[in-house]
C-alpha positions as YAML, in Angstrom:
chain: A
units: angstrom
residues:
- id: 1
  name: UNK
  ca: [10.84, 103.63, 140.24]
- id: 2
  name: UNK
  ca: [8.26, 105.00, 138.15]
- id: 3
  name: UNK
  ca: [5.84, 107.72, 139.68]
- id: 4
  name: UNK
  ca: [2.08, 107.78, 138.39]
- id: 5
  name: UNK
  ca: [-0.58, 110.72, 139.64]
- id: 6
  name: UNK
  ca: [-3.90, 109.05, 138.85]
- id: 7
  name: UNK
  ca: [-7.18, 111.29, 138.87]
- id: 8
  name: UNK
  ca: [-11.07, 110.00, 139.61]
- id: 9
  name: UNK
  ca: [-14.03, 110.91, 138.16]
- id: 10
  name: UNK
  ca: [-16.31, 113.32, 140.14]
- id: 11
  name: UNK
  ca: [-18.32, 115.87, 138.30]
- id: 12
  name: UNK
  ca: [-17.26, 119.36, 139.15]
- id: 13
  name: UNK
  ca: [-15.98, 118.04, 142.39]
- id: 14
  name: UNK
  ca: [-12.61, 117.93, 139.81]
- id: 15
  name: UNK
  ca: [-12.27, 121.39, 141.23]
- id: 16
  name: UNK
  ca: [-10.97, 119.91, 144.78]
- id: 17
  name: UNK
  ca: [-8.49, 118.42, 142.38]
- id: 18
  name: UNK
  ca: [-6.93, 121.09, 140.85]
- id: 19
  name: UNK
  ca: [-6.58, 123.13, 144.38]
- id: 20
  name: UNK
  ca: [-4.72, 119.67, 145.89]
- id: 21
  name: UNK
  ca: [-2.87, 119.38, 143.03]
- id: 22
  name: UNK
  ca: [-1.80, 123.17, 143.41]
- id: 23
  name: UNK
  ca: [0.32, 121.96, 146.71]
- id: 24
  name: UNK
  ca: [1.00, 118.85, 145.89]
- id: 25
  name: UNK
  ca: [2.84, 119.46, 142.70]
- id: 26
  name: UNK
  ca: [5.53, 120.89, 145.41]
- id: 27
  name: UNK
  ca: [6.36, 117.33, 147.06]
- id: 28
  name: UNK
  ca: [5.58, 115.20, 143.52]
- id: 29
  name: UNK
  ca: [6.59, 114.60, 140.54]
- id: 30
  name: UNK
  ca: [5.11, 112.18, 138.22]
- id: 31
  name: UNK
  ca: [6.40, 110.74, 135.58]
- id: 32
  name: UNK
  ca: [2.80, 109.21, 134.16]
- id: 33
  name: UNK
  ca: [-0.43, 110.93, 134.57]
- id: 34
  name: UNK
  ca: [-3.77, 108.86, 134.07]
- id: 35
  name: UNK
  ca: [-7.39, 110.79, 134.12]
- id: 36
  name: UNK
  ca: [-10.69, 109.47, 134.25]
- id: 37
  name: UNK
  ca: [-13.83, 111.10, 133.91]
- id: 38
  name: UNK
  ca: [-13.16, 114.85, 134.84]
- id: 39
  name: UNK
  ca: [-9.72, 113.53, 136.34]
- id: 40
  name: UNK
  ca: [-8.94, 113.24, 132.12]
- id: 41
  name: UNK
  ca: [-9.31, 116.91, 132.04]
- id: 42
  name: UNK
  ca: [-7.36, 117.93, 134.94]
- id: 43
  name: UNK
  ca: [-5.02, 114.90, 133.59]
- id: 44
  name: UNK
  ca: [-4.38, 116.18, 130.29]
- id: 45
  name: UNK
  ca: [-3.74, 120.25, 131.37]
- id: 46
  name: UNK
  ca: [-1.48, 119.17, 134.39]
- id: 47
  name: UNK
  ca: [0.75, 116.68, 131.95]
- id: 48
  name: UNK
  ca: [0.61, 119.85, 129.31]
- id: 49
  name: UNK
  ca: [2.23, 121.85, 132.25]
- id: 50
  name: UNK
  ca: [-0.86, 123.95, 133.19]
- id: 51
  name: UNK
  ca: [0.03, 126.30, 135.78]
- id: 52
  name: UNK
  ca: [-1.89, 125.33, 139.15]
- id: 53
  name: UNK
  ca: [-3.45, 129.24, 138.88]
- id: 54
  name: UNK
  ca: [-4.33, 128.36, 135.57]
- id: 55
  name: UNK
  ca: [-6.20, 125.36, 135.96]
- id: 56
  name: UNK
  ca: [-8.10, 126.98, 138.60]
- id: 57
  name: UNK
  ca: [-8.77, 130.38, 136.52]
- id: 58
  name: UNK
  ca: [-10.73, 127.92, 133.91]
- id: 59
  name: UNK
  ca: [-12.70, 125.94, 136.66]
- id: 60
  name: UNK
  ca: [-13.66, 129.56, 138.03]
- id: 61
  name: UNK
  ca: [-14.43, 130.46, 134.30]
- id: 62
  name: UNK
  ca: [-16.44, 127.37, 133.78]
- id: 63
  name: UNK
  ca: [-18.19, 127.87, 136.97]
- id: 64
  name: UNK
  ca: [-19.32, 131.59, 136.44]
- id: 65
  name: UNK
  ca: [-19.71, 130.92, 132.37]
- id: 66
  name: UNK
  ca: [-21.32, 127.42, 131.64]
- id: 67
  name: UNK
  ca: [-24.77, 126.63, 132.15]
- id: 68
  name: UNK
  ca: [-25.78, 123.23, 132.54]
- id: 69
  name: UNK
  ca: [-29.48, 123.01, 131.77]
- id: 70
  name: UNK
  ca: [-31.79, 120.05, 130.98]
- id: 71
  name: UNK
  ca: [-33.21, 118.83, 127.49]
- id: 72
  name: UNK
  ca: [-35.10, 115.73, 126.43]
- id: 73
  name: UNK
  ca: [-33.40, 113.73, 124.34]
- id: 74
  name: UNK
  ca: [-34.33, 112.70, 120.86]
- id: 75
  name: UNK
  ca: [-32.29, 109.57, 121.29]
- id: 76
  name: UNK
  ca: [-31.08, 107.45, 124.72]
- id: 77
  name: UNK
  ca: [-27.14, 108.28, 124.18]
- id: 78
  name: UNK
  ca: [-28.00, 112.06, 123.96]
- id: 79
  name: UNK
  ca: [-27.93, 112.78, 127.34]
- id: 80
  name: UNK
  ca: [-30.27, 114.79, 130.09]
- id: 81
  name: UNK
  ca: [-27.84, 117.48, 129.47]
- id: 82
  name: UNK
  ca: [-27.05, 119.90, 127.10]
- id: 83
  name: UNK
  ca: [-23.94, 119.44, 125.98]
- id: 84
  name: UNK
  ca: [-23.64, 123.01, 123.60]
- id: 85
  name: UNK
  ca: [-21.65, 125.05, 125.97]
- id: 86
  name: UNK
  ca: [-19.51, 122.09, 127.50]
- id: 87
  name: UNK
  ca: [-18.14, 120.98, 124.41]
- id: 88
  name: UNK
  ca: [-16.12, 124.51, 123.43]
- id: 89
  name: UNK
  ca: [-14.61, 124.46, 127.07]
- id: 90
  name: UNK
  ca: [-12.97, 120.96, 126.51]
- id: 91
  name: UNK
  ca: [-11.92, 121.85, 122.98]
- id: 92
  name: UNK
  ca: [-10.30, 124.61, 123.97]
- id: 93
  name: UNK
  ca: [-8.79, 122.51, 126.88]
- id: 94
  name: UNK
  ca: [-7.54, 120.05, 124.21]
- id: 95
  name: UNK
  ca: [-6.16, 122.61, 122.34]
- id: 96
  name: UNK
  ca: [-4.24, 124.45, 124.72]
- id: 97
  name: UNK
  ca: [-2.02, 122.24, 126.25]
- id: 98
  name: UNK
  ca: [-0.74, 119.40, 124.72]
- id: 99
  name: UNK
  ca: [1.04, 116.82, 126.70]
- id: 100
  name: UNK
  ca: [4.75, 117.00, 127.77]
- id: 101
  name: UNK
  ca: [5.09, 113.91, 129.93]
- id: 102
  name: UNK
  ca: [3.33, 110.34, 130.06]
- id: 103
  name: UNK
  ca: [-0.21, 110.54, 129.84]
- id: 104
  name: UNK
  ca: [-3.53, 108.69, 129.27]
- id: 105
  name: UNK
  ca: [-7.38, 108.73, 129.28]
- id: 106
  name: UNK
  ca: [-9.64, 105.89, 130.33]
- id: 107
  name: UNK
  ca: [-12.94, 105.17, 128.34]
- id: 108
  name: UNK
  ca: [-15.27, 102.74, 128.66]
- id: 109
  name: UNK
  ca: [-15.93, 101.05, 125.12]
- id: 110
  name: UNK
  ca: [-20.25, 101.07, 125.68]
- id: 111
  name: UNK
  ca: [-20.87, 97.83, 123.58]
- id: 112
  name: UNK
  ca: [-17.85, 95.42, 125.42]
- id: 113
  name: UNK
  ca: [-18.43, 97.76, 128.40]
- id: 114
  name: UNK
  ca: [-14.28, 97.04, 128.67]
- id: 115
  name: UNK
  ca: [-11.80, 100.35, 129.88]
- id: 116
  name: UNK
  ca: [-9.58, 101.76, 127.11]
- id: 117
  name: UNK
  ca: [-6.86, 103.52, 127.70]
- id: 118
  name: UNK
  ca: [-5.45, 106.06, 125.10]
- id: 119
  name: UNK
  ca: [-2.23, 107.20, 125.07]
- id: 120
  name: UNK
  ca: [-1.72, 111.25, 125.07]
- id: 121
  name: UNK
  ca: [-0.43, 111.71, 121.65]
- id: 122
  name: UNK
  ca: [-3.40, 109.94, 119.85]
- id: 123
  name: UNK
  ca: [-6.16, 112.09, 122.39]
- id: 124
  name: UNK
  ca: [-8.66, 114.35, 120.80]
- id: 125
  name: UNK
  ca: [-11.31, 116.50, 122.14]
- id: 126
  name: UNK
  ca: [-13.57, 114.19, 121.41]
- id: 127
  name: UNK
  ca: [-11.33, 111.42, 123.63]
- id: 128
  name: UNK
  ca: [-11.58, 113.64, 126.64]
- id: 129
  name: UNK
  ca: [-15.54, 114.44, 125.75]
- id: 130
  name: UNK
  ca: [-15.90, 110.28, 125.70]
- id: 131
  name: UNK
  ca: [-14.32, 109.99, 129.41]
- id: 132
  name: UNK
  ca: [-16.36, 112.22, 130.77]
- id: 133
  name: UNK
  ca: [-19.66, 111.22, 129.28]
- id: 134
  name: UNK
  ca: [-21.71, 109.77, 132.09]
- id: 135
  name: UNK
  ca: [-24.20, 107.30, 130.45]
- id: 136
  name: UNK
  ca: [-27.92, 108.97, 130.44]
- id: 137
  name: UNK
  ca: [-26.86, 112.52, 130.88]
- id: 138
  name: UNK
  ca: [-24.04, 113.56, 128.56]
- id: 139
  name: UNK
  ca: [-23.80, 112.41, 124.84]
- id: 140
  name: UNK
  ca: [-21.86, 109.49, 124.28]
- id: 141
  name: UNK
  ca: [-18.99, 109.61, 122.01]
- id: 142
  name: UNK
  ca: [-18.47, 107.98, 118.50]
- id: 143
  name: UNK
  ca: [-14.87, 107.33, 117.78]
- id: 144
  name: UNK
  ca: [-13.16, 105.03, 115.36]
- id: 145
  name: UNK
  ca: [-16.53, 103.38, 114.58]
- id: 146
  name: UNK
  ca: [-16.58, 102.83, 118.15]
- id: 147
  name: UNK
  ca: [-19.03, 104.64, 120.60]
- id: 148
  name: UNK
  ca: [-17.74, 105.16, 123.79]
- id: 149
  name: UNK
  ca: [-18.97, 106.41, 127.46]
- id: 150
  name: UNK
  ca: [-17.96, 107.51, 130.88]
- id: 151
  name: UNK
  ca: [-14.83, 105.95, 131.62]
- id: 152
  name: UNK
  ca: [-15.22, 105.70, 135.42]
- id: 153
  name: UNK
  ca: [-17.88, 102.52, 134.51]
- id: 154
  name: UNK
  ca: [-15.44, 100.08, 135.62]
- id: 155
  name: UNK
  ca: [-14.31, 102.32, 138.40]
- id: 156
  name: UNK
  ca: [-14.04, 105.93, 139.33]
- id: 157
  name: UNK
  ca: [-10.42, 105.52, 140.74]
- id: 158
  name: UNK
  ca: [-8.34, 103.51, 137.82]
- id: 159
  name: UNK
  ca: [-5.20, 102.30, 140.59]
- id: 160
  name: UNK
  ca: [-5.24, 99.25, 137.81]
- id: 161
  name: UNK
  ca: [-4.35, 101.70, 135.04]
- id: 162
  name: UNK
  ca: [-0.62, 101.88, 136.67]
- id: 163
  name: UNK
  ca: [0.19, 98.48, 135.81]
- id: 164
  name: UNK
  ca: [0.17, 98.85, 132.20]
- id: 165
  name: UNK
  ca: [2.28, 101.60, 132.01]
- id: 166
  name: UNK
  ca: [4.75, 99.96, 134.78]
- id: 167
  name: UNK
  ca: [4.13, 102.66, 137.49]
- id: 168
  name: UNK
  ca: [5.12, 101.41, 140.74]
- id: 169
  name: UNK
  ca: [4.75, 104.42, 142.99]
- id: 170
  name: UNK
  ca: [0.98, 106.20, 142.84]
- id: 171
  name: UNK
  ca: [-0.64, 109.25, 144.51]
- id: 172
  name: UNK
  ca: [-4.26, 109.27, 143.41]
- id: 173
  name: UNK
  ca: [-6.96, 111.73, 143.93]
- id: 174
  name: UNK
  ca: [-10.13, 110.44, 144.49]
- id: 175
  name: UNK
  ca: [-12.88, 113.07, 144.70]
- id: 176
  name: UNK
  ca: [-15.92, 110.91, 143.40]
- id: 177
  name: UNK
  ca: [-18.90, 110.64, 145.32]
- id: 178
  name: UNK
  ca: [-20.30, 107.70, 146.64]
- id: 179
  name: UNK
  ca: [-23.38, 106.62, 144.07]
- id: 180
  name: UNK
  ca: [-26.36, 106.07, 144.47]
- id: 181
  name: UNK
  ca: [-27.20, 102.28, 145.70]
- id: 182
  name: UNK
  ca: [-29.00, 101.31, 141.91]
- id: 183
  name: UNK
  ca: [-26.14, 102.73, 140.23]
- id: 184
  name: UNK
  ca: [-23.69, 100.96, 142.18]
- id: 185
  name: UNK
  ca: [-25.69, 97.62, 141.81]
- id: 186
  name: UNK
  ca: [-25.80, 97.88, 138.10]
- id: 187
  name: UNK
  ca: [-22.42, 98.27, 137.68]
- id: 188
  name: UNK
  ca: [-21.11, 95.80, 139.73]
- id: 189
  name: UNK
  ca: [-20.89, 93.67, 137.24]
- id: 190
  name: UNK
  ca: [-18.13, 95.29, 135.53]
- id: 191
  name: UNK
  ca: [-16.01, 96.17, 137.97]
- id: 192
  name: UNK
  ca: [-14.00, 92.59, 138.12]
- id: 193
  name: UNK
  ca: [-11.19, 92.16, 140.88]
- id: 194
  name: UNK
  ca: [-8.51, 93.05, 138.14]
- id: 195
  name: UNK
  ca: [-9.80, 96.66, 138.52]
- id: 196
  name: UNK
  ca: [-9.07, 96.78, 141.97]
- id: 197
  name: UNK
  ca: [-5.42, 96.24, 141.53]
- id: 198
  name: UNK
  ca: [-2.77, 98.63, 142.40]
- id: 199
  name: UNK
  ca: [0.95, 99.15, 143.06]
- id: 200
  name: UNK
  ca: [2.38, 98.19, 146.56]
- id: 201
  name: UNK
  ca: [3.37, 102.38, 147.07]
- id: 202
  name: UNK
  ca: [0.14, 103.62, 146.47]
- id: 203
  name: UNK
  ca: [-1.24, 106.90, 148.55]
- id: 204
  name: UNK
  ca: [-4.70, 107.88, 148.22]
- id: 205
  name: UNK
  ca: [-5.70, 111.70, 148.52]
- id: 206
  name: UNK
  ca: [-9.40, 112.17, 149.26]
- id: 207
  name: UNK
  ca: [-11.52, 115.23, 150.62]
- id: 208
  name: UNK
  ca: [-11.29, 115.85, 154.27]
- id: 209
  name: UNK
  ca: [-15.05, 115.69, 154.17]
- id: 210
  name: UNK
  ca: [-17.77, 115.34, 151.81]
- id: 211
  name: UNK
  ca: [-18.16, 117.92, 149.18]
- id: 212
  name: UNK
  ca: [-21.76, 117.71, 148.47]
- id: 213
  name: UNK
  ca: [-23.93, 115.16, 146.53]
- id: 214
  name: UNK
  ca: [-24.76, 114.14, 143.04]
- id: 215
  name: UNK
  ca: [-26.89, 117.27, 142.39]
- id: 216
  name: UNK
  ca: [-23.33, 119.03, 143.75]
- id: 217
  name: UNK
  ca: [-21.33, 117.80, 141.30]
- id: 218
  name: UNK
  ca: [-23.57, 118.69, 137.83]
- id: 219
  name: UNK
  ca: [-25.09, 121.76, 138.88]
- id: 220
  name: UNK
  ca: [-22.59, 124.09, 139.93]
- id: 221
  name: UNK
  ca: [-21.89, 127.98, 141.40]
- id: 222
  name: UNK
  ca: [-18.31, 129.95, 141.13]
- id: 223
  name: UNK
  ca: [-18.93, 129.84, 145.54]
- id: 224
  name: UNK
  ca: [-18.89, 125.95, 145.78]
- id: 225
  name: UNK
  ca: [-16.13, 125.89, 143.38]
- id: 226
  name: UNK
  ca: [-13.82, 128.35, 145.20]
- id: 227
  name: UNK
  ca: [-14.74, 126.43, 148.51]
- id: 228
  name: UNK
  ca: [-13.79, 123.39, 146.50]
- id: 229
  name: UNK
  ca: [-10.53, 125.18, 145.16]
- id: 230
  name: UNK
  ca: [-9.32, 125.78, 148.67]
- id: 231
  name: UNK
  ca: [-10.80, 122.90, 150.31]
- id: 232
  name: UNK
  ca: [-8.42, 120.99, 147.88]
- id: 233
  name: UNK
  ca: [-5.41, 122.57, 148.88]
- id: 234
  name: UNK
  ca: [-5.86, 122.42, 152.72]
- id: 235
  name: UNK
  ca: [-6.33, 118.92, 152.22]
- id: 236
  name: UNK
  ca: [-3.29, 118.69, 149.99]
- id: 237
  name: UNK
  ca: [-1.44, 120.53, 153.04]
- id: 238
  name: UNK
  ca: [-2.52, 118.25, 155.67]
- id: 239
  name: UNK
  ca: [-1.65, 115.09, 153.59]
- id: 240
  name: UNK
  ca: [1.80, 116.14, 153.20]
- id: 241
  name: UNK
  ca: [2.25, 116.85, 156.73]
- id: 242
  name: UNK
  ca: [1.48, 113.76, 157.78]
- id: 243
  name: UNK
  ca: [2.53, 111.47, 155.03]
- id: 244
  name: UNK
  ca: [5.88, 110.30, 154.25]
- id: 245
  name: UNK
  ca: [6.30, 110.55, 150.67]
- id: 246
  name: UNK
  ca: [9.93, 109.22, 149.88]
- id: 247
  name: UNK
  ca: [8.88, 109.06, 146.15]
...
């Protein structure tokens, strides 16, 4: 038995996240953690051994401190966003915690449009910047030669990602919202059945109900995330009174 958490994408809707993970950490241990997207970030701190009030304190801080505001680009892979303030809060992330158990990051290699996973020890910031950079609003990354994107392109909940690493029992959670109908029709093509794979014990922990749209999840306030926070972790509550988890 080998126990994996995996983490989806979802904008600041990582938030819900950290509050489930805060009372599910109580019933679960993992042995592998996989992030994609802004599940990389919560990924990498949890496997680094974050406190649960930790992890919360910096998506309060990011909430009440970051401003995400809108540029125009000089180039396509620049991004809608600006990217100045973002960048320091997932250095110092990176830098912080380092991890202490199995872990990986998905990206998306942009020119084969093919998932990568990296293994923990050979992560930089700029590894965790690459997951997260949604294609057309944050700057993709250039690593290795290599420029990379968002790695939720092939799809925002990675249950595939356990194979390779030989994780047979999974508790994911999935706090992406559903796209937009042209996004999801232009990357259909990518998503090919051997992403939808996953482990025979697999347990999938999503929000209770929805947490707001795609406007939600970029543009942010310290209220929604609090809400989110604790919408998280009566979720988390509810899951584990109800599910069986022998693993």
């Amino acid at each position: 038995m080998k126990r994996a958490l995996i983490l989806s994408g979802g904008g600041m809707f990582g938030a819900w996240q950290a509050g489930a993970w805060s009372v599910l950490r109580e019933r679960f241990q993992p042995q592998v953690v996989i992030g994609v997207s802004v599940g990389s970030l919560n990924g990498w701190a949890i496997a680094g051994g974050c406190d649960p009030r930790e992890l919360e304190a910096r998506w309060l801080e990011a909430s009440s401190t970051l401003r995400v505001r809108l540029r125009l680009p000089r180039r396509a892979w620049d991004g809608l966003l600006e990217f100045s303030e973002i960048e320091p809060w997932i250095r110092r992330l990176h830098a912080d915690y380092q991890p202490k158990m199995e872990y990986y990051a998905i990206l998306t290699d942009l020119l084969r449009m093919k998932p990568r996973m990296v293994e923990g020890r050979e992560v930089s910031w700029r590894h965790l910047a690459a997951s997260c950079a949604l294609f057309g609003l944050l700057p993709q990354q250039r690593i290795d030669q290599r420029i990379y994107t968002d790695g939720g392109v092939t799809g925002a909940l990675p249950l595939w990602a356990a194979d390779p690493v030989h994780a047979t029992h999974v508790i994911a959670l999935s706090s992406m919202p559903r796209m937009p109908w042209l996004i999801r029709t232009a990357l259909r093509p990518f998503r090919a059945s051997k992403f939808n794979r996953r482990p025979a014990h697999t347990v999938i922990l999503s929000p209770s109900h929805q947490l707001g749209g795609w406007r939600d999840a970029i543009f942010f306030g310290t209220r929604n995330v609090r809400e989110w926070i604790e919408q998280g972790k009566r979720d988390a509550k509810a899951f584990l009174a109800t599910q069986n988890i022998s693993f």
